[in-house]
C-alpha positions in Angstrom: 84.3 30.8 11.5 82.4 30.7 14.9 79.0 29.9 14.9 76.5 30.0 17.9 73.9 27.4 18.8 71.8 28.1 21.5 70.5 25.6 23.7 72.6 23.0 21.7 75.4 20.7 22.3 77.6 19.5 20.4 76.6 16.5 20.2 73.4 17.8 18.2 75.5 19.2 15.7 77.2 18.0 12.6 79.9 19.1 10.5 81.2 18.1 7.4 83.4 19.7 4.8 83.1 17.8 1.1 84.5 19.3 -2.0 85.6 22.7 -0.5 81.6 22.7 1.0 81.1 23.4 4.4 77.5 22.1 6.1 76.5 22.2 9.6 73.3 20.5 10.3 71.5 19.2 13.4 68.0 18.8 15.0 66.9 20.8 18.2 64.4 19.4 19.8 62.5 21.1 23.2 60.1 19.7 25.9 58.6 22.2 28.5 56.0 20.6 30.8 54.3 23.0 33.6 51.5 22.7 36.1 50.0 24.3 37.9 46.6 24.8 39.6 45.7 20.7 38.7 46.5 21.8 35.1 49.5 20.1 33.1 50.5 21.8 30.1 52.9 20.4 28.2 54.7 21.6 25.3 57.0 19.9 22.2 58.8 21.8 19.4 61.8 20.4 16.8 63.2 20.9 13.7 65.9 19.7 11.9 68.2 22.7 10.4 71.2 22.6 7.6 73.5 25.5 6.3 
């Protein structure tokens, strides 16, 4: 099986295999923060994920 993460290290990842049950689960979590012309915009999103 390969499965692809983007923008995700391992360590964000968890795997586990119970009872012949495979679940990968993690969290991504992403902070942009720009600025420009005396502006700051700053962004947050996240979300936790299981298969």
């Amino acid at each position: 099986m390969e499965v692809d993460f983007p923008g995700l290290s391992k360590k964000d990842i968890r795997i586990n295999v119970q009872d012949n049950v495979l679940t990968i689960e993690g969290e991504r979590e992403k902070k942009v923060k720009k600025e420009s012309n005396g502006y700051l915009r700053s962004e947050r999103s996240f979300g936790k994920f299981q298969s």
